[in-house]
Structures are given as C-alpha cells and as structure tokens.
N, C-alpha and C positions, 0 to 999 in steps of 0.2 A: 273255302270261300267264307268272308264274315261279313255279314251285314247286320247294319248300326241303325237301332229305334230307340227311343225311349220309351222301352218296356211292352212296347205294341209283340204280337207275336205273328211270324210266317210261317204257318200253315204245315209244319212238319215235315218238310224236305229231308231226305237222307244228306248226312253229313252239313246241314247247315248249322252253322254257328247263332243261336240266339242270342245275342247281345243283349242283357238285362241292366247296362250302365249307359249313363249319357253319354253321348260322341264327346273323344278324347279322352276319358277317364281313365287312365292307365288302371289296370286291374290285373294280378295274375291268375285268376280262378277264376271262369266261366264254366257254362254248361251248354249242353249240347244234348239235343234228340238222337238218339241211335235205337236199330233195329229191338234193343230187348228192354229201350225205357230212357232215361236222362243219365248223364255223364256229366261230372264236375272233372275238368282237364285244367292243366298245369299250361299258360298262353306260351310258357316261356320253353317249355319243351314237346308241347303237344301231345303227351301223354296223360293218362287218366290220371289224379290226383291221387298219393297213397295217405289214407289218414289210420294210425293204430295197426300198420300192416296190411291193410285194407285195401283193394282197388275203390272209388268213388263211380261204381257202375251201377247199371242195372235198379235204378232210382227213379221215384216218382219227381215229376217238375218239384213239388214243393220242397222233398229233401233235399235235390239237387241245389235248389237255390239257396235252403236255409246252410248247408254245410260249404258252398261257394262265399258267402256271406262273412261267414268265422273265420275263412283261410282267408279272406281276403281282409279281414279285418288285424287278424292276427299276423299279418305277412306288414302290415300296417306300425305292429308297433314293436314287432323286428326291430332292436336296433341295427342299423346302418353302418361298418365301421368306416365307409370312404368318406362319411359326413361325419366321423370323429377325426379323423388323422390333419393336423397343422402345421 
C-alpha cells in the first residue's frame, strides 16, 4: 500500500510506504518503516536498496532519507541510453 503527502508522516503502520516526494514525482528510492527501523527500497523492484554490497535496512528515518536522497539523485543523472539513440 502507498500513500502520498507532502512530507506529513502516518503514524507507523507496518509495511506502509512513507512517501517523502510530492504526488507524481517519479522517484526510484523511497523508505519505508519496518519492524527493526527504516528501509530505503528499490519502487522498481520492491527490494531493499543495495549500496557498497550493503542491504539499506535496519536505519534511522534520517539515514534512510539522506541515502534515499543520493540514489535518487544519482539514478538522476544516470545517463539514459533510450534518450541517446536517433
């Protein structure tokens, strides 16, 4: 389930999706509450994020957000090859 705020937070439900971008902003790194702390997960395959071999688990909200942040910043300026080919 995902539900969309602008930054407001819902109260820590198991498996709720915290949405920390405005409605529509495609993003592939979000974070998520789970039972042992925050999770940065992969939207496009619903798996935790691996950073340096790493799973992105087991994290307080702020790392979760600041390492969501750079993947998603960095997934950002990925080049694109379908936006190079003519």
């Amino acid at each position: 389930m995902t539900l969309e705020s602008n930054g407001s937070s819902f109260g820590g439900h198991h498996g709720v999706v915290f949405e920390q971008h405005p409605p529509g902003m495609l993003v592939q790194f979000d974070i998520r509450h789970d039972d042992d702390g925050w999770t940065v997960y992969d939207r496009l395959t619903d798996e935790p994020a691996v950073v340096d071999g790493h799973a992105s688990t087991k994290l307080s909200r702020a790392d979760a957000e600041e390492i969501a942040d750079l993947l998603n910043t960095l997934a950002l300026l990925k080049p694109d090859p379908a936006r190079n080919r003519h």
